[in-house]
Backbone bond lengths (Angstrom), bond angles and torsions (degrees), N, CA, C in turn:
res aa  C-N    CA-C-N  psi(-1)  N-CA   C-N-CA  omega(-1)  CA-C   N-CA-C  phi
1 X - - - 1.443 - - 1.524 107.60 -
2 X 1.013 117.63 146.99 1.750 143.58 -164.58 0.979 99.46 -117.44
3 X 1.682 142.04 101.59 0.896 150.12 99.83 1.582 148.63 -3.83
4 X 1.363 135.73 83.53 1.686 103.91 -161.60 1.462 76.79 -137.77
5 X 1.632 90.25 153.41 1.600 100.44 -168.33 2.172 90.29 -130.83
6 X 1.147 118.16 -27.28 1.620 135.96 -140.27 1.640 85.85 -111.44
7 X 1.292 124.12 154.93 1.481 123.94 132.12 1.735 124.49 -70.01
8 X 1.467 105.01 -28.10 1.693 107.21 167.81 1.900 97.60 -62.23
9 X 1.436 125.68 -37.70 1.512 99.01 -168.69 1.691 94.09 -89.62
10 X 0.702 123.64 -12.84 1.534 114.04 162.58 1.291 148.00 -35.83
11 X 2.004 88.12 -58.62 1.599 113.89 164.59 0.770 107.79 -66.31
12 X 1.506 135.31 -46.33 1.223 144.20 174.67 1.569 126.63 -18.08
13 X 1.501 95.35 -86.56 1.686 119.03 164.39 1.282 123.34 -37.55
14 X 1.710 107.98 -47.10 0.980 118.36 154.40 1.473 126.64 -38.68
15 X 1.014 136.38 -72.30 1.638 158.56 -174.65 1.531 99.69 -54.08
16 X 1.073 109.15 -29.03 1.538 105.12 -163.48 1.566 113.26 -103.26
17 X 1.340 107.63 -47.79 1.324 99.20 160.61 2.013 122.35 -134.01
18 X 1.200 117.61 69.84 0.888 129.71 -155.31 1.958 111.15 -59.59
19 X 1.457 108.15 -32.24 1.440 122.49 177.97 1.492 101.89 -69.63
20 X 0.994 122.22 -7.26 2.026 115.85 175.75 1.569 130.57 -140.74
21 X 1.959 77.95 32.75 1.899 92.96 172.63 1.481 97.25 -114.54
22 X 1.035 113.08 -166.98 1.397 138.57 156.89 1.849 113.92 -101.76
23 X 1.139 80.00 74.35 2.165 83.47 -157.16 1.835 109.75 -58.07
24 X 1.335 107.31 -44.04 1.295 110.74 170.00 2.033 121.43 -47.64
25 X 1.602 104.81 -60.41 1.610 96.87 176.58 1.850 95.23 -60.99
26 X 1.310 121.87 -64.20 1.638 108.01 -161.51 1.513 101.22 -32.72
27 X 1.184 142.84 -71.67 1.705 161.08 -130.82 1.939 80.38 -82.46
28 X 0.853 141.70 4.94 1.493 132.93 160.71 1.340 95.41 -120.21
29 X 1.690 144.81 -46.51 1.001 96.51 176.58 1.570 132.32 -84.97
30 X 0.598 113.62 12.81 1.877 147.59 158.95 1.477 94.60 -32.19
31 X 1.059 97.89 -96.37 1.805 134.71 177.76 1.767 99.63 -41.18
32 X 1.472 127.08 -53.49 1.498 116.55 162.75 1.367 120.24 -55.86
33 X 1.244 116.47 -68.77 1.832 121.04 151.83 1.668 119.67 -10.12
34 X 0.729 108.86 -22.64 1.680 101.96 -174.24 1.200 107.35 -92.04
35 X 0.984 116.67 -32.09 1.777 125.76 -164.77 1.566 109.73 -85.46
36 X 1.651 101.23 -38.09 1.604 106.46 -173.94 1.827 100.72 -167.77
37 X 1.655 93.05 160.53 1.764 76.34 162.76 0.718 146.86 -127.74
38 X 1.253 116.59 94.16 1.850 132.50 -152.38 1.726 116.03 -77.39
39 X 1.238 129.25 -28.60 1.510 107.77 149.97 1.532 95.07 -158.47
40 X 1.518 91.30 -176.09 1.281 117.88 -171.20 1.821 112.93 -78.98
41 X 0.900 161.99 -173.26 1.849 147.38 143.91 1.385 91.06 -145.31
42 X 1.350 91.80 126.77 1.885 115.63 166.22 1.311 120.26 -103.24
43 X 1.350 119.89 112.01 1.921 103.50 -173.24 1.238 97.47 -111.92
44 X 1.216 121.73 121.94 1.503 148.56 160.72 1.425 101.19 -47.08
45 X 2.000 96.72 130.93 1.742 91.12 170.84 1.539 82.91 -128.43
46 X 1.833 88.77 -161.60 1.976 83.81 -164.79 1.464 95.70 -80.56
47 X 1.299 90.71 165.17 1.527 94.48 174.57 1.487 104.36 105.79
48 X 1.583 133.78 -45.71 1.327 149.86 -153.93 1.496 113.40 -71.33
49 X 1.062 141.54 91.47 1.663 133.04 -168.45 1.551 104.80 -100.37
50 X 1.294 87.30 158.31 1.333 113.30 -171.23 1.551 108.75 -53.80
51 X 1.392 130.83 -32.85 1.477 138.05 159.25 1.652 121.36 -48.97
52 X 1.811 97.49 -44.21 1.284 79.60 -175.65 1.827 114.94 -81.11
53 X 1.532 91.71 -23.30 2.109 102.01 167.33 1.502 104.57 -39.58
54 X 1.057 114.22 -52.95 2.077 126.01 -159.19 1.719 95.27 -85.16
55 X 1.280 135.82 -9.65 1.712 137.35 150.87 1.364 98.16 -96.20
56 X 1.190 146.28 -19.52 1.279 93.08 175.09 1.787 109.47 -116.64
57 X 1.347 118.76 8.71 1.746 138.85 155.00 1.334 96.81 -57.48
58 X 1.262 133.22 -82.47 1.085 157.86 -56.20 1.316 123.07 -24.98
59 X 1.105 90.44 78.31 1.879 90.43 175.51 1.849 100.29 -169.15
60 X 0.870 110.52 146.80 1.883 114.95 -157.09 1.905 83.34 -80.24
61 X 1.629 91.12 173.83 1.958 97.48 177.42 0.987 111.06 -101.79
62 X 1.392 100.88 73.36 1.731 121.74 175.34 1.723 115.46 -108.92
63 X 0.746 120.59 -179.75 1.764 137.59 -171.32 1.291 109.06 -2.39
64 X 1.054 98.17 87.66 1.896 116.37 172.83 0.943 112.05 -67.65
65 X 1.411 130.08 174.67 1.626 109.27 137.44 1.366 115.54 -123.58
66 X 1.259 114.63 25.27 1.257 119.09 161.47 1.828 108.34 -174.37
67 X 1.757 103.34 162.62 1.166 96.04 175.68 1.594 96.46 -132.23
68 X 1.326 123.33 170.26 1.558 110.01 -179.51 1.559 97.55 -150.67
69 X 1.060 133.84 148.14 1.279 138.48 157.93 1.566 128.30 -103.73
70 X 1.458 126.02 109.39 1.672 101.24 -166.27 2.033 99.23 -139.46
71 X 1.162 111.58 141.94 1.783 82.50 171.98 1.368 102.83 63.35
72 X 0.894 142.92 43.96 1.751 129.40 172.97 1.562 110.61 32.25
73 X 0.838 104.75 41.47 1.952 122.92 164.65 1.758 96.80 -128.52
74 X 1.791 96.39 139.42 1.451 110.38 164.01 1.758 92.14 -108.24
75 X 1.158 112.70 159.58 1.553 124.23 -168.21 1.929 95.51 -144.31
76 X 1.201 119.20 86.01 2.010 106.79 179.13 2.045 75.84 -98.42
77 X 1.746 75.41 151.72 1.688 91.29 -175.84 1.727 78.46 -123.64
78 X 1.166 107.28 142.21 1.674 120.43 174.20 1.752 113.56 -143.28
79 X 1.468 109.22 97.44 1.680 102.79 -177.97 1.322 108.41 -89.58
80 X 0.975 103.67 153.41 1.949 120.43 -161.58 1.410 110.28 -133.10
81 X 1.263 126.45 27.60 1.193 117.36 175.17 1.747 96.99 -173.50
82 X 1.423 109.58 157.09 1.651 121.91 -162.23 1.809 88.42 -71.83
83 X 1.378 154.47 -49.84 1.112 140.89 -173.02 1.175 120.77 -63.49
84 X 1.415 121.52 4.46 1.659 136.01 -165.76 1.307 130.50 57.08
85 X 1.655 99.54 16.07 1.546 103.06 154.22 1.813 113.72 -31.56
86 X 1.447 102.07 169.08 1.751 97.23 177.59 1.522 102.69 177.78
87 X 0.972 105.64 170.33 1.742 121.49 178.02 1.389 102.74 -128.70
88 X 1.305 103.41 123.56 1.278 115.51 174.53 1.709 116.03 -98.31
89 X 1.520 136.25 137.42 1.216 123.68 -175.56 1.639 110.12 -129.24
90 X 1.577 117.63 109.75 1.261 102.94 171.08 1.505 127.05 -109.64
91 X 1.323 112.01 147.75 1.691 106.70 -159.72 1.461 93.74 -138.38
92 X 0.988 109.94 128.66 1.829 130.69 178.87 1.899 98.56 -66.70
93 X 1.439 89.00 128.99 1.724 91.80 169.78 1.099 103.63 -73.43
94 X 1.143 125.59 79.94 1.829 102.19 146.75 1.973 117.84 -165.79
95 X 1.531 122.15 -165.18 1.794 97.00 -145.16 1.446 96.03 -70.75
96 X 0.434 131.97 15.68 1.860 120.64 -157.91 1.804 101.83 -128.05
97 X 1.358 95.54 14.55 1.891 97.22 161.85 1.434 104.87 -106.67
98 X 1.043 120.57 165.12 1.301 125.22 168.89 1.600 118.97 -60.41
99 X 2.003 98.03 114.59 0.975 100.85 -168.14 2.115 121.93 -59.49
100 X 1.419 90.44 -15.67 1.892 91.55 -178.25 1.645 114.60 -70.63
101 X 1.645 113.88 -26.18 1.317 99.17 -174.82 1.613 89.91 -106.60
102 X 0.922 124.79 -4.50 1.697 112.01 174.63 1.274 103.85 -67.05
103 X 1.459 116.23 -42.21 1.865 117.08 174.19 1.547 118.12 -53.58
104 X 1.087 111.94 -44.44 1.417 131.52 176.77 1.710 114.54 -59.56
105 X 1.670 102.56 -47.90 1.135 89.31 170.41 1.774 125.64 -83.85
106 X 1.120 90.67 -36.25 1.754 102.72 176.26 1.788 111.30 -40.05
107 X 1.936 97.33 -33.50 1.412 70.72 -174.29 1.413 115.34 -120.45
108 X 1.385 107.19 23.39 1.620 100.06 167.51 1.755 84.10 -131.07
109 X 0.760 133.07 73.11 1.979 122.32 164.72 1.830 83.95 -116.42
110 X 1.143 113.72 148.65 1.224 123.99 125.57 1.742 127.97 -89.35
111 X 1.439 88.93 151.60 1.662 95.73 -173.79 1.482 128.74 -95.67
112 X 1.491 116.89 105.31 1.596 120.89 -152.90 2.193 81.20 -81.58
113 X 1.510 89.18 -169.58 0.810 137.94 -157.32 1.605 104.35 -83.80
């Protein structure tokens, strides 16, 4: 799991392995990141379960306020605090993610663009 808290670890991740991000959402929150730091983004790789997401959140993948599907990336944005701090979580559609939040997302994501 990928962690990015910085727009420097952003570019970063970016640069380094660009074929197994979601390069488009990171490169906006990039661009939000600079200004202030409004959440954290966790990108799920294989292997990554939904247990170890809820240790290292601490907080289970509950009450989003949104889910989105774009690019075969799910993106749930969840703010956790009254200034709209938030954790953002993105998880690649496909079998080799964890099948509990792939259900979760599959069935409440809407499908962007």
């Amino acid at each position: 799991m990928l962690i990015l808290t910085t727009t420097a670890a952003i570019n970063d991740a970016i640069a380094r392995y660009p074929a197994h991000l979601p390069t488009e959402a990171l490169q906006r929150y990039a661009a939000l990141l600079e200004t202030e730091p409004i959440a954290w983004l966790f990108i799920l790789q294989q292997g990554d379960t939904a247990d170890a997401l809820q240790r290292l959140r601490g907080k289970p993948f509950a009450t989003w306020e949104f889910i989105d599907r774009t690019d075969g990336w799910f993106e749930a944005v969840f703010v956790i605090s009254d200034d709209g701090f938030g954790h953002v979580v993105l998880l690649r559609d496909q079998p080799d993610s964890d099948p509990q939040l792939l259900e979760t997302c599959r069935t409440f994501a809407t499908i962007g663009e």
